[in-house]
C-alpha positions as semicolon CSV with decimal commas, in nm:
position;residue;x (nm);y (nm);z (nm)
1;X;0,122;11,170;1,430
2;X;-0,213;11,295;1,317
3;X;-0,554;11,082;1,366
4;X;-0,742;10,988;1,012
5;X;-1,098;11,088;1,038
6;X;-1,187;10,837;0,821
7;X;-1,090;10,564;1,052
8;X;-1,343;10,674;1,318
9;X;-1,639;10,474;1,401
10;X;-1,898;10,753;1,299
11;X;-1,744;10,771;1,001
12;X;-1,712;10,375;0,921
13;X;-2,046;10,334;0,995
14;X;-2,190;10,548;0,700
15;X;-1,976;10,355;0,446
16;X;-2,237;10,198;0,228
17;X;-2,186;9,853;0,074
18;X;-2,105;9,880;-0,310
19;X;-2,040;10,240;-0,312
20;X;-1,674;10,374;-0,401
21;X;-1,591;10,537;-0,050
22;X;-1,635;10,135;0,055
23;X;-1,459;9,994;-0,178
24;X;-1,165;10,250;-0,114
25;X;-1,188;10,257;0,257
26;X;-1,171;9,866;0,286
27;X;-0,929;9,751;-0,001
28;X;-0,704;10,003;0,202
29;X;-0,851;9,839;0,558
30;X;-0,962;9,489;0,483
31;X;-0,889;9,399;0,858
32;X;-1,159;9,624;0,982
33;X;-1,447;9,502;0,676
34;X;-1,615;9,264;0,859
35;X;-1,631;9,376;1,205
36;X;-1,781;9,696;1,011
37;X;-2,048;9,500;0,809
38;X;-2,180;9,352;1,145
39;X;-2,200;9,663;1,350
40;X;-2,393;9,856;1,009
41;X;-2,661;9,503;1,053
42;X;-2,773;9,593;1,403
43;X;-3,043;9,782;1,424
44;X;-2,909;10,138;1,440
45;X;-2,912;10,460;1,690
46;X;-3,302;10,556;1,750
47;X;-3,459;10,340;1,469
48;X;-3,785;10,220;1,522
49;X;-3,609;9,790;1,541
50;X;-3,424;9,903;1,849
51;X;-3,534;9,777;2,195
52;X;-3,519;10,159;2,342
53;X;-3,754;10,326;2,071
54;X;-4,014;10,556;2,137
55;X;-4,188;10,733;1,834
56;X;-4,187;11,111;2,066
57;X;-3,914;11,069;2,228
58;X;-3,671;10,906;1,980
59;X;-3,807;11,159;1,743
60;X;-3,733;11,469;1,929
61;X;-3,351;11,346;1,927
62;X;-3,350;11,288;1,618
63;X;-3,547;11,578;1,488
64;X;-3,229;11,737;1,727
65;X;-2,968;11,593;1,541
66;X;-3,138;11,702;1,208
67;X;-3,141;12,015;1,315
68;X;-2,759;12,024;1,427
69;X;-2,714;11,893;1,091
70;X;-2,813;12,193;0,928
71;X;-2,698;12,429;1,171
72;X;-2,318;12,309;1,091
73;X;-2,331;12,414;0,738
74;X;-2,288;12,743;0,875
75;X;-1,948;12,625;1,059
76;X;-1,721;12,891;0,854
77;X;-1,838;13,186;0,642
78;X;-1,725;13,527;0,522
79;X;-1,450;13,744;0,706
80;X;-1,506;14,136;0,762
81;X;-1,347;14,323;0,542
82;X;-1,242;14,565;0,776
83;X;-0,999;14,454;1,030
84;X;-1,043;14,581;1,379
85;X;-0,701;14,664;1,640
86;X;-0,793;14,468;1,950
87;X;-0,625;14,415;2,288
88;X;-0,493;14,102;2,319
89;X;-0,570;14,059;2,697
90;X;-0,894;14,291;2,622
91;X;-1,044;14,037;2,358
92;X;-0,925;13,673;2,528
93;X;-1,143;13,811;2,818
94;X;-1,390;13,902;2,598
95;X;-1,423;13,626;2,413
96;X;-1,429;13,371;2,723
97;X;-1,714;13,624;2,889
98;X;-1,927;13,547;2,560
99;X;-1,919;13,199;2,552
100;X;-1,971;13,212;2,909
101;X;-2,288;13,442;2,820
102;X;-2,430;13,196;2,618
103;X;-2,418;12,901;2,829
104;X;-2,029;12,791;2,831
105;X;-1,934;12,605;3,168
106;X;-1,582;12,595;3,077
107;X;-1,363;12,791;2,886
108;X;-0,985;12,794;2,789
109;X;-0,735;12,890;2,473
110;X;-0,482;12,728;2,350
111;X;-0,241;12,744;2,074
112;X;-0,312;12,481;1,802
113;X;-0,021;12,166;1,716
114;X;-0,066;11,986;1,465
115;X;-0,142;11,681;1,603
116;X;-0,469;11,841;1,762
117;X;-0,638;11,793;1,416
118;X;-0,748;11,514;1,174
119;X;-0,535;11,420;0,868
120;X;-0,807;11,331;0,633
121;X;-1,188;11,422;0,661
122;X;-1,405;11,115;0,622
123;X;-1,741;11,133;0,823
124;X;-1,883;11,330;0,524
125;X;-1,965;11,125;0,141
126;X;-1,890;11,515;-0,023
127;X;-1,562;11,538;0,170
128;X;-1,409;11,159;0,217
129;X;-1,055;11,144;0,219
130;X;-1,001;11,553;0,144
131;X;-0,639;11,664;0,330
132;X;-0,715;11,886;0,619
133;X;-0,465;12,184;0,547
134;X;-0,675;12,507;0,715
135;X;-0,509;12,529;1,057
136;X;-0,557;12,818;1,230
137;X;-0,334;12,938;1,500
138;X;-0,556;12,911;1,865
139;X;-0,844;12,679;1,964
140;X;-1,112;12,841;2,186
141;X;-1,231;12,551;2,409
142;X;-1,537;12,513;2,604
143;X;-1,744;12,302;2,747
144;X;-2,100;12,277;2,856
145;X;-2,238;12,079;3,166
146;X;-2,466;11,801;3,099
147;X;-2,759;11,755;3,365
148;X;-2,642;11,507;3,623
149;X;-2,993;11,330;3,657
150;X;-3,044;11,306;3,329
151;X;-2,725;11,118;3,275
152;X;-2,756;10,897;3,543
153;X;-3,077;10,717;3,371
154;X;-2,810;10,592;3,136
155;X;-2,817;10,371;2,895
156;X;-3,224;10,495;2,844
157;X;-3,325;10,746;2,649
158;X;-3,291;11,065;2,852
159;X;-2,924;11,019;2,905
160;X;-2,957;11,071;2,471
161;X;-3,157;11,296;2,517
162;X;-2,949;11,491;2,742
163;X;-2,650;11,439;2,554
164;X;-2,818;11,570;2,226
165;X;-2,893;11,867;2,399
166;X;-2,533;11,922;2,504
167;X;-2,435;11,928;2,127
168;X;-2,708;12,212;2,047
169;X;-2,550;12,395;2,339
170;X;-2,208;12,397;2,234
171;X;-2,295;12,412;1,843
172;X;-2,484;12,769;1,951
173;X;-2,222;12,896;2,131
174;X;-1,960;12,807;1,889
175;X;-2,134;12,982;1,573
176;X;-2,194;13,330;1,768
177;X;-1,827;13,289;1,869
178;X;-1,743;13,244;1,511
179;X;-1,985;13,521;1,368
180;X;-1,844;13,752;1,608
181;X;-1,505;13,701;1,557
182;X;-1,508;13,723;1,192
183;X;-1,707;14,025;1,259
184;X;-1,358;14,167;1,413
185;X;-1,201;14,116;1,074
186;X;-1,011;13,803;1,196
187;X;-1,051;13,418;1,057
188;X;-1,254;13,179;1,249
189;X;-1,428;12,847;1,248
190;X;-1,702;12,647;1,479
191;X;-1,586;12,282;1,498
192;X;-1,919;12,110;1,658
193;X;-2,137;11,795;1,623
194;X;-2,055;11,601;1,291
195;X;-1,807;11,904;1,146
196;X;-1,495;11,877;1,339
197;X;-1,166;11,908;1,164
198;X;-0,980;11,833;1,504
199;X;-1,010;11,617;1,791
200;X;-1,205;11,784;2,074
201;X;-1,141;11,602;2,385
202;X;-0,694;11,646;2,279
203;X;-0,768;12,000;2,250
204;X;-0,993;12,071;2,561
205;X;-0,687;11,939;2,741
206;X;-0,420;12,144;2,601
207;X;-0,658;12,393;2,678
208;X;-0,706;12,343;3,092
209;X;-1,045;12,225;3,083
210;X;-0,931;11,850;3,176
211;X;-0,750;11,577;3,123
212;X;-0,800;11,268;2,947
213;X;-0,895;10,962;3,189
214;X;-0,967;10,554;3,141
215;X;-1,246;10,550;2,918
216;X;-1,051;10,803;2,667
217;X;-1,258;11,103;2,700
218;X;-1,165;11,460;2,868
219;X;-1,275;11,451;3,237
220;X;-1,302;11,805;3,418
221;X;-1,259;11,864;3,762
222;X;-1,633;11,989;3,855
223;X;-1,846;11,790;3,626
224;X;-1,612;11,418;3,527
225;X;-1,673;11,345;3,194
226;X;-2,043;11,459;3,220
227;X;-1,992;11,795;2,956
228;X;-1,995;11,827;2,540
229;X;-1,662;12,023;2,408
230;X;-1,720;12,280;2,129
231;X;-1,362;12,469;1,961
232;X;-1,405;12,734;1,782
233;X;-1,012;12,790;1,622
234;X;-0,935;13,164;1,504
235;X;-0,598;13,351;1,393
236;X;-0,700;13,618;1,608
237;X;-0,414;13,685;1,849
238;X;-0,549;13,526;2,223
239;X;-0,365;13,485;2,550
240;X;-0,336;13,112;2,599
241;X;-0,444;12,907;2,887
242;X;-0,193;12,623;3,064
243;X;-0,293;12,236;3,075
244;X;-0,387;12,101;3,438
245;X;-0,325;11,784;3,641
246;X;-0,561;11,678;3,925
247;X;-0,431;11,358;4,014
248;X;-0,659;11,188;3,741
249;X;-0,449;10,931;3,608
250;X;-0,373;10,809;3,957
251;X;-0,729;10,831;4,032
252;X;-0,818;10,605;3,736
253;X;-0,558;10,326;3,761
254;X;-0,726;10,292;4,118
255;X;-1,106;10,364;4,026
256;X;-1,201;10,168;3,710
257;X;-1,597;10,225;3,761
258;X;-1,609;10,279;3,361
259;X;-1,457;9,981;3,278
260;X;-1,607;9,771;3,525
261;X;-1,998;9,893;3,446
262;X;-1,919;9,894;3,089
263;X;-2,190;9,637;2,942
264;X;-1,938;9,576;2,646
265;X;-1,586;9,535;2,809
266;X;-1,462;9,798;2,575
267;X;-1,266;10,010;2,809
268;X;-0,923;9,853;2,919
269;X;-0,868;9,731;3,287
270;X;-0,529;9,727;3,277
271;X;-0,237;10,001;3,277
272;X;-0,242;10,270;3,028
273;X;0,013;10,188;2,724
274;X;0,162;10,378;2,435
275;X;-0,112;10,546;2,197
276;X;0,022;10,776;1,916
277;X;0,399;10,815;2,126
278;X;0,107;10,904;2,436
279;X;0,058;10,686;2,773
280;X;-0,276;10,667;2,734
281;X;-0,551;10,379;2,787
282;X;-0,737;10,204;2,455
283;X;-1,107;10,206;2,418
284;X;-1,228;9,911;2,147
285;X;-1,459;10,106;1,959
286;X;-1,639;9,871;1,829
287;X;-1,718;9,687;2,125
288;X;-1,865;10,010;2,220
289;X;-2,064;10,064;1,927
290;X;-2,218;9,730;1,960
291;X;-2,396;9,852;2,264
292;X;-2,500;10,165;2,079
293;X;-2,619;9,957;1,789
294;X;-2,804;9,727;1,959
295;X;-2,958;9,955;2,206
296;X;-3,073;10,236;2,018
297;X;-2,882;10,477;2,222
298;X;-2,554;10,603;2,290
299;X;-2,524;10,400;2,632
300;X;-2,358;10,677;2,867
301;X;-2,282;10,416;3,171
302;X;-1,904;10,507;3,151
303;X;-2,010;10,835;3,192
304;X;-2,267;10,785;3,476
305;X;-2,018;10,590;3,653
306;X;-1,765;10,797;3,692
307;X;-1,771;10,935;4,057
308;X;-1,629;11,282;3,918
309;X;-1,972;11,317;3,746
310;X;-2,137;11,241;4,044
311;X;-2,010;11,614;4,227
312;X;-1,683;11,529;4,391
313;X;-1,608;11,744;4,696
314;X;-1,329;11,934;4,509
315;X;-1,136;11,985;4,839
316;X;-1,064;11,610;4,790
317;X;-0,964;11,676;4,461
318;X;-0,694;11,862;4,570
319;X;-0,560;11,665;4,796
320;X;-0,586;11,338;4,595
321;X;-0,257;11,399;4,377
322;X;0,001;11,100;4,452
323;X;-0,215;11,045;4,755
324;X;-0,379;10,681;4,712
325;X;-0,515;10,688;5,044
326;X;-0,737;10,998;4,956
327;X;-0,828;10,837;4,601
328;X;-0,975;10,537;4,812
329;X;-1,150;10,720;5,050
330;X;-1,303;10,898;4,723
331;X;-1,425;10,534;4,621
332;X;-1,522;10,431;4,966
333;X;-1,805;10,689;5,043
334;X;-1,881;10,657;4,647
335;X;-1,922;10,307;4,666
336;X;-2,174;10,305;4,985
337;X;-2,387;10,637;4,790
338;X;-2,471;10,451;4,516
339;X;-2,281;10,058;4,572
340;X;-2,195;9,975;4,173
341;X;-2,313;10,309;3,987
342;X;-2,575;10,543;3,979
343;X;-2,889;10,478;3,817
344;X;-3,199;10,715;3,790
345;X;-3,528;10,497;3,699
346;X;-3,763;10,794;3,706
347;X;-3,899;10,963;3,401
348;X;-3,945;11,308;3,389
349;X;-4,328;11,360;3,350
350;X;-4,361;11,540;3,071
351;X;-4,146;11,221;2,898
């Protein structure tokens, strides 16, 4: 069962009263109208009426999210005429060496279902409600580490900051990706930031880059949830990559540091259930989006919290798998580093 993009919360949010995307989307979802009206009365992500505001800092994200804005427009473009005979295992090294080049932390292939992509596009006024039909055959997945200190000052502004940044990363190395591969005569597009046709964190997974823990995001092995994804998906022919399993969902039925430090009560406590046919736990988005809402910021404390952002010694890791005992020795020396979670309170200077 495919996802609807128009029923995500970045996409709600931009609905605006008395327009005819509104009117659709809610005579179709009346249960969600009100809930939505609230949210779009708070204050807003790095508006001047939110409690975290500052006029250089908020501005620089902002002026960063602009500028991610325009970059996307240049997601897909024109395929070389001339079609180039590669090596399969020749070009997937290649083309995980290059993203690597550019800043990539992670990198793995996969071959597309699906399920990995929306139904419906909806986060866009000039595309609401438009059938996603251009599948192409692999996803290139990678992912790009987000400074731990930076995070760890979350839910202030240089864990948005940081974040932000993260996006720019992975929207750069996505487009050369793309450029170049369409350079090779083959199809390919740069899913990033606020121009995704699929669902990232699904994908990353299928590709070996993580798996999908408590809080409903991909968590990776060497840096927890603390990464941005970027896909690039291409009909060029690519050798494939295998998902993993460290233990995580074990880890996180025993853990629950997101859910416990999350100031909204969003992520669920309790034991994973069935999501699209999936055992997987729910997040209530809008609980979460409050925060965001309220604060000005994208919070980030589920994120912070998480000891695998906080360095895990990976030797652990790998003995951790059905092994409870290991899990809670994890959580023991976590707990006495930093008791309930990590927090940074300094400021860089130049902030």
């Amino acid at each position: 069962m495919r996802f609807d993009e128009r029923d995500i919360m970045f996409a709600r949010i931009n609905y605006k009263p008395n327009t005819e995307i509104y009117k659709d989307y809610y005579t179709k979802n009346p249960e969600k109208k009100d809930i939505d009206d609230f949210l779009r009365s708070l204050p807003g992500f790095m508006v001047k009426e939110a409690f975290s505001f500052d006029p250089l800092n908020s501005g620089l994200i902002n002026g960063t999210y602009n500028f991610l804005n325009d970059l996307k427009q240049n997601s897909k473009g024109e395929v070389s005429k001339e079609k180039y005979p590669v090596d399969k295992e020749i070009i997937t090294d290649r083309v995980k060496s290059i993203a690597k080049y550019y800043g990539a932390d992670l990198v793995g292939i996969t071959e597309m279902k699906d399920e990995f992509y929306y139904s419906h596009r909806g986060r866009k006024q000039k595309n609401y409600g438009k059938k996603i039909t251009n599948k192409d055959k692999y996803g290139i997945v990678f992912a790009v580490e987000l400074e731990k200190e930076m995070i760890n000052r979350a839910p202030r502004l240089g864990q948005s900051l940081e974040t932000s940044k993260g996006y720019v990363k992975a929207g750069i190395i996505g487009m050369i990706l793309s450029y170049y591969i369409r350079e090779l005569g083959s199809n390919a597009r740069n899913h990033m930031d606020g121009n995704y046709l699929l669902m990232a964190p699904f994908t990353a997974e299928a590709a070996g880059l993580g798996e999908i823990g408590r809080m409903g995001i991909l968590i990776t092995k060497k840096y927890g949830p603390r990464v941005r994804l970027g896909v690039v998906t291409t009909d060029l022919e690519l050798n494939t990559n295998k998902k993993v399993s460290f233990g995580l969902k074990e880890f996180c039925k025993i853990c629950n540091k997101c859910a416990e430090n999350c100031p909204s009560k969003a992520i669920d406590q309790g034991e994973p259930g069935l999501l699209n046919k999936t055992k997987r736990w729910k997040t209530e988005v809008e609980k979460c989006f409050k925060v965001w809402q309220m604060s000005g910021t994208d919070c980030g404390i589920c994120i912070s919290s998480c000891p695998f952002s906080q360095n895990l010694d990976l030797s652990k890791i790998e003995r951790m798998k059905d092994n409870p005992e290991v899990i809670k020795e994890v959580l023991r020396e976590y707990n006495k580093k930093y008791k309930k979670r990590p927090y940074n309170e300094s400021i860089d200077e130049w902030m």
